[in-house]
C-alpha positions in Angstrom: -43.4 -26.7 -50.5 -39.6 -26.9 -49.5 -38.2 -24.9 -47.4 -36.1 -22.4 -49.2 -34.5 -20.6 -46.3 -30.8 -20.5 -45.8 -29.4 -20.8 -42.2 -28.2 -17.1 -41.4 -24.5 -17.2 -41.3 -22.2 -17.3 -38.8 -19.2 -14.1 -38.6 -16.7 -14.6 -36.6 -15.0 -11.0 -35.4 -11.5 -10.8 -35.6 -9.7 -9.3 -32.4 -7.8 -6.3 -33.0 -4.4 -5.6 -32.6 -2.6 -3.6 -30.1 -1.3 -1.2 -32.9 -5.0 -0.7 -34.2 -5.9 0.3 -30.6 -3.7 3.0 -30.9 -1.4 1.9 -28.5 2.0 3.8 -29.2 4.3 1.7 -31.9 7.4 1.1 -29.0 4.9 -0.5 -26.4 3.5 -2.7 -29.4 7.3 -3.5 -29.7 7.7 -4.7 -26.2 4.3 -7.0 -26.1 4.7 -8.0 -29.4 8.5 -9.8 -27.8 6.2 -11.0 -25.1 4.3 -13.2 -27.5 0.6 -10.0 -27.2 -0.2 -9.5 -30.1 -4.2 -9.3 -30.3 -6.3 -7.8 -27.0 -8.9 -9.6 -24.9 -12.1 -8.1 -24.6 -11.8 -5.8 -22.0 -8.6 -4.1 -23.2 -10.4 -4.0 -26.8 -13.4 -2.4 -25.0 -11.0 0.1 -22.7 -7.7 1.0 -24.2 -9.8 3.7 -26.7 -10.6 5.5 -24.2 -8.0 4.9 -21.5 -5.2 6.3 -23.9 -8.2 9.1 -24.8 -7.7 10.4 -20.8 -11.0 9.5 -19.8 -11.9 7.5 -16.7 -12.4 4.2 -16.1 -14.9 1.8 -14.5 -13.8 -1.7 -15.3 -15.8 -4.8 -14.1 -15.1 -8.2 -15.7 -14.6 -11.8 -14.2 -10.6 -12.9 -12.7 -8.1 -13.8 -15.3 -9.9 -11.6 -18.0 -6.7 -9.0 -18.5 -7.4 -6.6 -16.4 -3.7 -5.7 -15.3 -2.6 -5.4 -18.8 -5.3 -2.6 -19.9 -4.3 0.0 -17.2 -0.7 -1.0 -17.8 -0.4 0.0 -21.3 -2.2 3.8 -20.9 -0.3 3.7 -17.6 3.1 3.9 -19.4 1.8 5.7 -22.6 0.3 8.8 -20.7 3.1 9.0 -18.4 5.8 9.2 -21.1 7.4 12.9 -21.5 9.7 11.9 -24.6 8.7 12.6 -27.5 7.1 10.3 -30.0 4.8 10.7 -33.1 3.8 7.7 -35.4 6.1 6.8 -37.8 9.3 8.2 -35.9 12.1 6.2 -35.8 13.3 4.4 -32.8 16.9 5.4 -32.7 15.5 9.3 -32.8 12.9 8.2 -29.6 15.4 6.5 -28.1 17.5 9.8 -28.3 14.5 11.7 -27.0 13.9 9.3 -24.0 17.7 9.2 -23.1 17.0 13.4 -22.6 14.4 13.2 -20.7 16.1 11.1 -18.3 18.8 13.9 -17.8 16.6 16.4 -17.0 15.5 13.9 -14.5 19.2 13.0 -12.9 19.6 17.1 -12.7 16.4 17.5 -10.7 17.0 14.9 -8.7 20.2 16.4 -8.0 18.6 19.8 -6.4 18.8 19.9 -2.9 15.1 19.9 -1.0 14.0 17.1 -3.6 10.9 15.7 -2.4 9.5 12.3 -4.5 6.7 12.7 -6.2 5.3 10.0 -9.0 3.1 10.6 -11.4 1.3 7.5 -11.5 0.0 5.3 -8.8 -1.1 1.9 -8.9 -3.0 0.8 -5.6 -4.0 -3.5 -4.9 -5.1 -4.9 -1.9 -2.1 -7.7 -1.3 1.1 -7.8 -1.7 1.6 -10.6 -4.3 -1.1 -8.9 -6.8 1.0 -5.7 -6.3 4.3 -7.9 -7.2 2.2 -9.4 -10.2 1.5 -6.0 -11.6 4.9 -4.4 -11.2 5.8 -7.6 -13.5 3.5 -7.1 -16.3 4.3 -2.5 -15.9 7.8 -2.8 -15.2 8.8 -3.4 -19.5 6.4 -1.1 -20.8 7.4 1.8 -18.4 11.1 0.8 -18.6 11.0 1.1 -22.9 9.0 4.3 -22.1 12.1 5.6 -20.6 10.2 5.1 -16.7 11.4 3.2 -13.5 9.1 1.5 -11.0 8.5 0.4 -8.1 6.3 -1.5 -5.2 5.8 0.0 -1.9 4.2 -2.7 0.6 4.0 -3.8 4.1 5.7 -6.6 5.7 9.2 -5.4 4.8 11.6 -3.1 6.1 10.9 0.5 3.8 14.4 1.3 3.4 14.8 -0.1 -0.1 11.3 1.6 -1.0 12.5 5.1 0.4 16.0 4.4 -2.0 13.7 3.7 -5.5 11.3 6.7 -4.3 14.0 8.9 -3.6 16.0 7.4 -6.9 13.1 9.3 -9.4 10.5 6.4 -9.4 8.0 7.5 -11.8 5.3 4.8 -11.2 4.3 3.2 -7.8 2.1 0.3 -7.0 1.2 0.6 -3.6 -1.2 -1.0 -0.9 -2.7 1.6 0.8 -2.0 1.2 4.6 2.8 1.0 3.9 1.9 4.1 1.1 0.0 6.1 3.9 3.0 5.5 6.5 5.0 7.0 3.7 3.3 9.7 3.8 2.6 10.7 7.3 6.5 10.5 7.2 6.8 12.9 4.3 9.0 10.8 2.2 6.9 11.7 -0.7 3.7 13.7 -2.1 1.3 12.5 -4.6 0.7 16.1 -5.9 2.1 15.6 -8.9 -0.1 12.2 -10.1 -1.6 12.1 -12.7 -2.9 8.6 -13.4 -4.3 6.7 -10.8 -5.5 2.8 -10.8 -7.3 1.1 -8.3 -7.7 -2.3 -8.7 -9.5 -4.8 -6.9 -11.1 -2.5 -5.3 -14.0 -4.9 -3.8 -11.1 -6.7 -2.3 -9.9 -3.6 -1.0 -13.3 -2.5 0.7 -13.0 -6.7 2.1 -10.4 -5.9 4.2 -11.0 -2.6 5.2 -8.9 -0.2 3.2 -11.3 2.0 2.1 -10.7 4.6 4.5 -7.1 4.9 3.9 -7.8 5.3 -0.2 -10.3 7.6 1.0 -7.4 9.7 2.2 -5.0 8.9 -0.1 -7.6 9.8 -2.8 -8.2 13.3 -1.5 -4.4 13.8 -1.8 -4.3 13.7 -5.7 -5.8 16.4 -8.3 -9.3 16.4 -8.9 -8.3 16.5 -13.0 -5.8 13.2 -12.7 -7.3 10.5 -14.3 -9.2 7.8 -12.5 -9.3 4.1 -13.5 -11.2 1.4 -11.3 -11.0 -2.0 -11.5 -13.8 -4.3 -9.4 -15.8 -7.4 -10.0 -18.9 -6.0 -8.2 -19.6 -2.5 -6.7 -20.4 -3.2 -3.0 -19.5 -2.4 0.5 -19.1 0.9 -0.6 -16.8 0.7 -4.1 -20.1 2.2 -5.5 -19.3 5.5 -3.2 -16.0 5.7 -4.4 -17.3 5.8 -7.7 -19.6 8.6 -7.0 -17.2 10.7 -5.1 -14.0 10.5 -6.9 -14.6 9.7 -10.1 -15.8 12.3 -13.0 -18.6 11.1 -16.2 -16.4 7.4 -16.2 -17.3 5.1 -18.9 -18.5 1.9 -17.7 -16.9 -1.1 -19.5 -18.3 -4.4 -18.5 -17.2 -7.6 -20.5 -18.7 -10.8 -18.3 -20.6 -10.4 -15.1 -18.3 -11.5 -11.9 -19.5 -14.9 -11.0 -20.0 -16.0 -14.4 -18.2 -19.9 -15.4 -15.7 -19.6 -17.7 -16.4 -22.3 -20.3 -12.8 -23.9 -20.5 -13.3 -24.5 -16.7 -14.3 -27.8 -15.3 -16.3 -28.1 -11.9 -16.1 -30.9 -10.0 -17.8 -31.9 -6.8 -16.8 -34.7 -4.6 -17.8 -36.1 -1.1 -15.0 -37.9 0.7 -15.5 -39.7 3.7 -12.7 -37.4 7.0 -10.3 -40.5 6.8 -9.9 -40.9 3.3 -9.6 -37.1 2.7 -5.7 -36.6 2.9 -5.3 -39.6 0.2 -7.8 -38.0 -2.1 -5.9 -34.9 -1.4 -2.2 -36.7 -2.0 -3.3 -38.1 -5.1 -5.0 -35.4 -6.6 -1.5 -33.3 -6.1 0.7 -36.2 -7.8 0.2 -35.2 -11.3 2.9 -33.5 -13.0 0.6 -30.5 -13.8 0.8 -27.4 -11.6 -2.1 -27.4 -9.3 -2.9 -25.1 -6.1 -4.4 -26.3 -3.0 -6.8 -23.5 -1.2 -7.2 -24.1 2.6 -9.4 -22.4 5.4 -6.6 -21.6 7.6 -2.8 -20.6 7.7 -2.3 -23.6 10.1 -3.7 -25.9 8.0 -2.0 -24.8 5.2 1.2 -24.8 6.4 0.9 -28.6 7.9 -0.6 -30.2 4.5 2.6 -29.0 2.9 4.6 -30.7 5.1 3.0 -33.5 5.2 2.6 -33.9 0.9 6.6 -32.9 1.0 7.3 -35.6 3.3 5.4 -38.1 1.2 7.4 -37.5 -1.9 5.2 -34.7 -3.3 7.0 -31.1 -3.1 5.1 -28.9 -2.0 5.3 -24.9 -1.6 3.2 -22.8 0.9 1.6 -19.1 0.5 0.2 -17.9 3.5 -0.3 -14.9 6.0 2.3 -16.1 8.6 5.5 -16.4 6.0 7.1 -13.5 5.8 7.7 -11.0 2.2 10.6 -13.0 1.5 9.3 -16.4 2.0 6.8 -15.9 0.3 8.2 -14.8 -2.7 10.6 -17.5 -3.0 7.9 -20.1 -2.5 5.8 -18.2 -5.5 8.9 -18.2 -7.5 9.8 -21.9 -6.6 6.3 -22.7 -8.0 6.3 -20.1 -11.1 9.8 -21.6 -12.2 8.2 -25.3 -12.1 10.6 -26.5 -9.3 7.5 -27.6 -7.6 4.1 -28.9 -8.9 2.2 -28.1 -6.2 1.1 -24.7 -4.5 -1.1 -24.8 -1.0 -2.4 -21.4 -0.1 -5.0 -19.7 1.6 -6.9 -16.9 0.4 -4.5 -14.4 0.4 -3.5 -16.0 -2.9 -7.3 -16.0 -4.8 -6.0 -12.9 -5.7 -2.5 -11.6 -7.2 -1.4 -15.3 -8.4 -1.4 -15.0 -12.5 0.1 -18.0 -13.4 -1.2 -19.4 -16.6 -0.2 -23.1 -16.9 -2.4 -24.0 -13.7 -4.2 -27.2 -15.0 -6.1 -28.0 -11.5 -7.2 -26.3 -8.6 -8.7 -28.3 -5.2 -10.3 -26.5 -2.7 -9.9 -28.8 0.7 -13.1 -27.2 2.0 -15.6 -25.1 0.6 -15.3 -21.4 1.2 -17.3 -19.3 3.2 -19.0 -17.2 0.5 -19.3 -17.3 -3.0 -17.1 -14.3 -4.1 -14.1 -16.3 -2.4 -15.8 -19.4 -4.9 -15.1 -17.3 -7.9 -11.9 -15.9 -7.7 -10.2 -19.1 -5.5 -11.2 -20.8 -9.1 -10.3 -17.9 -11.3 -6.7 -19.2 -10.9 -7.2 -21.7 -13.5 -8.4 -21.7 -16.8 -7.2 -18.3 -17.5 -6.2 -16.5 -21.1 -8.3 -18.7 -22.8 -6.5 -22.2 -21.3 -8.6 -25.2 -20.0 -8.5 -26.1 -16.1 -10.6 -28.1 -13.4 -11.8 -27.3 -10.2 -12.4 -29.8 -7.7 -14.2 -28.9 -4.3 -13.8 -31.6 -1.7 -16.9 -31.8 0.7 -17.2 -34.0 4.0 -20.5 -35.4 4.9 -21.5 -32.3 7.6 -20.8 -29.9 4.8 -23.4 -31.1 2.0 -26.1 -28.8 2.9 -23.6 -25.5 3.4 -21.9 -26.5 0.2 -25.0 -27.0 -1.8 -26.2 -22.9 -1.0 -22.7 -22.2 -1.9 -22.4 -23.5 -5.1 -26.1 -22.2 -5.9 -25.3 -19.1 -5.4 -21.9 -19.6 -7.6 -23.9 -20.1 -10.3 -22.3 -23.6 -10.1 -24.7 -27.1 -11.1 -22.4 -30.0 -10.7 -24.0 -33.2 -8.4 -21.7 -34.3 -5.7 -20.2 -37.6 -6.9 -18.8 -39.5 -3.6 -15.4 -41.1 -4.1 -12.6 -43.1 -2.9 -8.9 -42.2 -3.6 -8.7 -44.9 -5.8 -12.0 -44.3 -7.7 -11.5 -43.1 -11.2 -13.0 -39.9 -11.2 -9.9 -38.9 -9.0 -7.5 -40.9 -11.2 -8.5 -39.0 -14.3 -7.9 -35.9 -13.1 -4.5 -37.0 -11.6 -3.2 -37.6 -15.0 -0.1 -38.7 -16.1 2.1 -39.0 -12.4 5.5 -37.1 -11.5 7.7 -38.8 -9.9 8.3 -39.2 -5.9 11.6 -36.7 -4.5 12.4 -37.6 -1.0 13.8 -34.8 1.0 13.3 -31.7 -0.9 14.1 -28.7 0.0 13.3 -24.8 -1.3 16.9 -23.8 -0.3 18.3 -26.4 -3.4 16.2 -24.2 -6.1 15.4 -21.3 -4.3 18.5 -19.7 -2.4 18.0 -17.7 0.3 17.7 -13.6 -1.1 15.1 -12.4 -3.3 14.0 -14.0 -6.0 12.6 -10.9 -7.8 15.9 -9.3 -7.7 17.4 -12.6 -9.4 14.2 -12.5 -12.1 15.0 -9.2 -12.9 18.3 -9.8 -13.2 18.2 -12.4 -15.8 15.5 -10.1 -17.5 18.6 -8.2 -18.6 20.8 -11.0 -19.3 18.7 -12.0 -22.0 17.8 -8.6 -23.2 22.0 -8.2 -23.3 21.7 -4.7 -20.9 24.5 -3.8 -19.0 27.3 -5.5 -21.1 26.1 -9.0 -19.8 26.0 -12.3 -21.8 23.8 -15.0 -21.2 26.6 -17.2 -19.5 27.7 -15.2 -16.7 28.7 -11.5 -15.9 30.6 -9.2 -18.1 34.1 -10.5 -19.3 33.4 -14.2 -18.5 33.3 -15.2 -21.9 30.3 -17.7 -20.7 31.5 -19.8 -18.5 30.5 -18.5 -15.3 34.3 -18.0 -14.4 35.8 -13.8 -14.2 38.1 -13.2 -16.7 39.1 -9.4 -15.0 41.4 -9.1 -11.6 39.9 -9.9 -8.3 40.3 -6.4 -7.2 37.8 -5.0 -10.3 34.2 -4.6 -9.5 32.1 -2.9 -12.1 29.1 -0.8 -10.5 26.6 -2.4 -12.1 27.3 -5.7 -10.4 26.5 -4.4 -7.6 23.5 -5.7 -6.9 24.9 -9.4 -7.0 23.8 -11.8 -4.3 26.9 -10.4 -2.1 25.9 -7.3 -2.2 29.4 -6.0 -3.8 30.8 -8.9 -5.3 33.8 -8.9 -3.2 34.8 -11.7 -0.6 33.9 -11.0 2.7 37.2 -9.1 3.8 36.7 -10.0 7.6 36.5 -13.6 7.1 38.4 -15.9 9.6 41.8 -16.8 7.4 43.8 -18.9 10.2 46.3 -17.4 12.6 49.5 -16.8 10.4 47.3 -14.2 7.9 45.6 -12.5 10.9 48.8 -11.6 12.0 49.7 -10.5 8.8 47.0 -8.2 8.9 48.2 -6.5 12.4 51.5 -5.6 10.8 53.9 -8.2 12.8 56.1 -8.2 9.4 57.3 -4.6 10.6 57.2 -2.2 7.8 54.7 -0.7 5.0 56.3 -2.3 2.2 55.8 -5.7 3.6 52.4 -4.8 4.5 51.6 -3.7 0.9 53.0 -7.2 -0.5 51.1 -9.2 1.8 47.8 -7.5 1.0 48.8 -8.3 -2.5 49.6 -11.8 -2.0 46.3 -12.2 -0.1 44.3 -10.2 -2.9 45.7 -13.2 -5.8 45.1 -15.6 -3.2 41.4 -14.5 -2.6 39.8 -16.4 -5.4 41.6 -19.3 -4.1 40.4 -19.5 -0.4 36.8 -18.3 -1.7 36.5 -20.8 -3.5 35.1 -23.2 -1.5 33.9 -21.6 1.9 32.5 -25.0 3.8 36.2 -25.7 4.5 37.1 -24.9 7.7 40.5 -22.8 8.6 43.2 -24.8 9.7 43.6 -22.8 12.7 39.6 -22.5 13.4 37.9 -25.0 16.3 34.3 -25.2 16.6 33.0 -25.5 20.1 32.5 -29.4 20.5 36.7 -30.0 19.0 37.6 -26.7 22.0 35.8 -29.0 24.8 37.3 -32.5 23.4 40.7 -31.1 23.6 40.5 -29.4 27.2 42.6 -31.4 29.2 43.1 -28.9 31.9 41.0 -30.0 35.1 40.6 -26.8 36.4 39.2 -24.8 33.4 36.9 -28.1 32.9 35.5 -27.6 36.3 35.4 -24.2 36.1 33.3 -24.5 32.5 31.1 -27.5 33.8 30.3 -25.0 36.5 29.4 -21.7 34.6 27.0 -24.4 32.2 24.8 -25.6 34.6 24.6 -22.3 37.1 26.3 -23.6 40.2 28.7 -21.1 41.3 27.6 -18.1 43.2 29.1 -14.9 43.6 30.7 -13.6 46.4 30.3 -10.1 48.7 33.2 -8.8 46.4 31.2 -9.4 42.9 33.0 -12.0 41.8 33.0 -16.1 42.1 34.0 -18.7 44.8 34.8 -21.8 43.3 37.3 -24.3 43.7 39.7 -22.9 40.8 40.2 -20.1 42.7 40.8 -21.7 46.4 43.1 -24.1 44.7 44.7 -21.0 43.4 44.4 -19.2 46.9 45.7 -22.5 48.4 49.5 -22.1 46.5 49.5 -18.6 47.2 48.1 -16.9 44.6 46.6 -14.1 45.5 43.1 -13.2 43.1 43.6 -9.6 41.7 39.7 -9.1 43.1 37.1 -10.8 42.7 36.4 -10.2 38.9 36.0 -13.7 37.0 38.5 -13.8 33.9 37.1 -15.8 31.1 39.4 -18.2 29.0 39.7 -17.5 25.2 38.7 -21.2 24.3 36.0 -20.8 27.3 32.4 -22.0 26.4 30.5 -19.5 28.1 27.0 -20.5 28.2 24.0 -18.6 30.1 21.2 -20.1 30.7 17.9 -18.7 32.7 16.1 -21.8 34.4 13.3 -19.1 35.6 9.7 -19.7 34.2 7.8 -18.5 31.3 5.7 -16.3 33.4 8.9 -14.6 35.1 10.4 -14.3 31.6 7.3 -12.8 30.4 6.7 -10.4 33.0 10.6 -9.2 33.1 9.9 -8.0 29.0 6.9 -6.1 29.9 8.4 -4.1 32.6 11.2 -3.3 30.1 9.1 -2.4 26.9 7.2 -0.4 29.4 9.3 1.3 31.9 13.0 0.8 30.5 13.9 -1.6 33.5 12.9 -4.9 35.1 12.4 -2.4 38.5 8.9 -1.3 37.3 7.7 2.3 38.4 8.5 3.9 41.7 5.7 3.7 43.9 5.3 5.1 46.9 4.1 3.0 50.1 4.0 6.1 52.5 0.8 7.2 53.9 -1.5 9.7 53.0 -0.6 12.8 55.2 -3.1 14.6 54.1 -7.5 14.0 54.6 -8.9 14.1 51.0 -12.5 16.0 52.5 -12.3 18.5 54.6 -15.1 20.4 56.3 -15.0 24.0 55.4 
């Protein structure tokens, strides 16, 4: 008899929308410019009840979209203007633009003390960059500044945007906890916290301090808590902090994406770099994870100086640094990113085709989420770990416990496993350098900037500033600023006003043209002539020497004896304080008499100290000042004990 039955068929669920979520209709505006349109399955799972005011526990695999489903209840809880569904814009906009008065007048008070109402914590800086990014449009259309408050930098610009009205702050917990022992700010007033990452928090020890920072908010805030597992203690946090949270759990933490790719390959030590240098050639972005700052910092150099640009991210580069080297490799003026660690977490940049791990990590959490940097958002990506014959058996327990079932395949740099993956090749570039793409400033400043070029804020155009007409090239007087070009890469926008003009305009400046008339024209003439001399500020002054011409043109024997002298530390000073040298018995000699014996240094004089004493001597002479003020030391006392420290009673 035939077998009637029909295969059961297959329905395919549609993702919802943002606006079917209920998210509020002006934050479906700004992801809807952003190309978000449908949510992934965590924020599908979570926004219901995020935007409902209940807590969060939130556990899913890297790369899942995480940061963007506490952002959007983040911004719409936190919004005091008015808004009701089917209002119009211009009237919210009118609302929002209230709201913010009120604010300016409070500010205004005297005795104001910041407080936020919602705080963001993460565990590295980069991660906390990465969510200001994805928070900063949402809160800004809900009428809302942020800001990041992190380590590693000096806190004056964070005290400025806290003490500005900063309504959200994403913080890591040991720079927010200075903050507050300082009293810059209270978190009394919070009302939606996020911690995310919080296993990677609890890694590196920060679990106390969000203890304590924890206990600082009100009990009825809302709670949200983002972690790929619950251990070393996350699950306690839970417990004590959190109140009835529903549990949202999408994919378990080490599970393989299925776009990803896993490759395995043994490499013999002295074909490792090549494998390395070729795998990096492809004209994909790719990241490089090391064991060690060190090493990461010299494989960079070395693939830069054989033709393949390379950034660094690593512990030992300072905030800046490091976020010109991100941004270098964000903006695609390199291909290639080598990192440690400190970047499995807090790098979200989607187009990563390949990731190569130069040794295997040390645990299999580190696995996931050095991996989790590709193939994220639904895109395809490899993953090629690179193991030396010692390392087989280590790697093997690794990967098992990964979840991971690739064989090792052993290769060559030219076999064609390695050549596949390569891909089509980009081309070699000799002497690069991040100063060419990346100027020297911050690159998050410059981000932000063009953010509101394009969004036409601030009466700018996309050619240049206001009043340029596009070309890059002012159209207003030199001696017009506007205030909110302030922020330019000068600081003010104005030439540097003590620059070095020659000899003829610095005595213009002293007044030697007698009265204020002629002083008033000749800051007038140099104010049209600023543009002019700005222009190009490599050339030199005419009247300006550097200290190589000032030593070719000495020609007087006695200053040149006098300067060899003082260079390499062979005069010595007399009883009277002063020096004995030849200049000066010549000069005694034709009767000459030295007004003392104070040494009067030239004005062209290259005066050059040099200590010839050891490192040890050196060393010690900073200790005894960081400790005691002085190279002296303490005062001790050498006299003897007058006095018998037992006595018979």
């Amino acid at each position: 008899m035939p077998d009637t039955t029909f295969p059961t068929p297959v329905v395919e669920t549609r993702a919802k929308t943002f606006f079917e979520l209920g998210v509020p209709e002006p934050l479906c505006r700004v992801l809807d410019a952003d190309g978000k349109t449908d949510a992934f399955p965590i924020q599908e799972d979570t926004l219901p009840d995020s935007l409902a005011g209940r807590d969060i526990l939130g556990r899913g695999r890297t790369g899942s979209g995480k940061t963007l489903a506490f952002c959007i209840p983040l911004a719409a809880r936190l919004c005091e203007a008015a808004w009701e569904p089917g209002m119009a814009m211009s009237e919210f906009r009118r609302n929002v633009k209230f709201i913010r008065r009120e604010r300016l007048a409070e500010r205004e008070e005297r005795g104001f003390l910041p407080h936020p109402h919602g705080l963001v914590l993460a565990p590295t800086r980069e991660l906390a960059n990465q969510i200001n990014d994805v928070l900063e449009p949402l809160a800004r259309m809900m009428g809302m500044t942020t800001t990041t408050v992190y380590g590693g930098v000096k806190q004056n610009r964070q005290v400025r945007d806290l003490k500005s009205g900063a309504d959200i702050v994403v913080a890591c917990p040991g720079r927010l906890e200075d903050l507050l022992r300082q009293k810059l700010l209270t978190l009394s007033d919070v009302r939606v916290i996020v911690m995310d990452e919080a296993d990677e928090m609890a890694d590196m020890g920060f679990l106390p301090p969000v203890r304590r920072i924890l206990g600082q908010i009100r009990p009825d805030a809302q709670h949200m808590l983002f972690s790929a597992t619950l251990d070393h203690g996350v699950d306690g946090l839970v417990r004590e902090f959190l109140r009835e949270p529903k549990t949202h759990s999408v994919d378990e933490p080490a599970a393989v994406v299925d776009t990803m790719t896993q490759h395995v390959f043994e490499v013999a030590k002295d074909d490792k770099f090549e494998v390395v240098r070729q795998l990096a050639a492809g004209t994909g972005k790719r990241i490089l994870f090391t064991r060690t700052k060190f090493q990461a910092k010299k494989l960079a150099k070395s693939l830069t100086n054989s033709g393949v640009p390379a950034a660094q991210l690593h512990g030992n580069l300072n905030q800046n640094q490091r976020d010109r080297n991100l941004a270098a490799f964000e903006d695609g003026d390199v291909n290639v990113l080598v990192a440690t660690d400190v970047a499995a977490r807090g790098i979200d940049v989607s187009d990563v085709e390949l990731v190569v791990q130069i040794d295997p990590p040390d645990d299999p959490k580190s696995f996931v989420h050095r991996s989790g940097r590709t193939a994220r958002a639904g895109h395809t990506g490899d993953v090629v770990t690179l193991v030396l014959p010692f390392q087989r058996r280590e790697a093997k327990r690794m990967l098992k416990a990964a979840g991971i079932d690739v064989k090792p395949v052993a290769v060559r740099h030219d076999s064609p496993e390695v050549q596949e993956l390569v891909g089509e090749r980009a081309p070699i570039v000799k002497d690069w350098n991040l100063d060419d793409t990346q100027p020297a400033g911050n690159p998050r400043k410059r981000k932000n900037r063009k953010t509101q070029d394009d969004e036409g804020r601030n009466g700018r155009s996309r050619g240049g500033r206001r009043g340029d007409g596009g070309d890059g090239r002012s159209r207003t007087p030199a001696n017009i600023a506007f205030v909110d070009d302030f922020d330019a890469v000068d600081g003010t926008g104005f030439d540097d006003p003590f620059a070095d003009d020659g000899d003829d305009s610095r005595r213009n400046r002293r007044g030697e043209h007698g009265g204020r008339d002629d002083r008033r024209t000749d800051r007038s003439t140099r104010r049209s002539s600023r543009d002019e001399r700005g222009r190009d500020r490599s050339e030199k002054p005419a009247g300006r020497k550097n200290r190589a011409e000032r030593r070719a043109g000495m020609r007087d024997a006695e200053a040149e004896r006098r300067d060899r002298r003082f260079e390499t530390g062979d005069s010595h000073r007399s009883k009277r304080g002063g020096y004995r040298d030849d200049a000066r018995s010549d000069r005694n000699a034709k009767g000459d008499k030295g007004k003392g014996g104070k040494r009067i240094h030239r004005r062209d004089e290259n005066r050059v100290v040099q200590d010839e004493r050891g490192e040890a001597a050196k060393r010690h002479d900073r200790r005894m000042i960081a400790k005691y003020g002085s190279t002296d030391g303490p005062r001790r006392r050498h006299s003897k004990r007058k006095t018998v420290p037992f006595r018979n009673r």
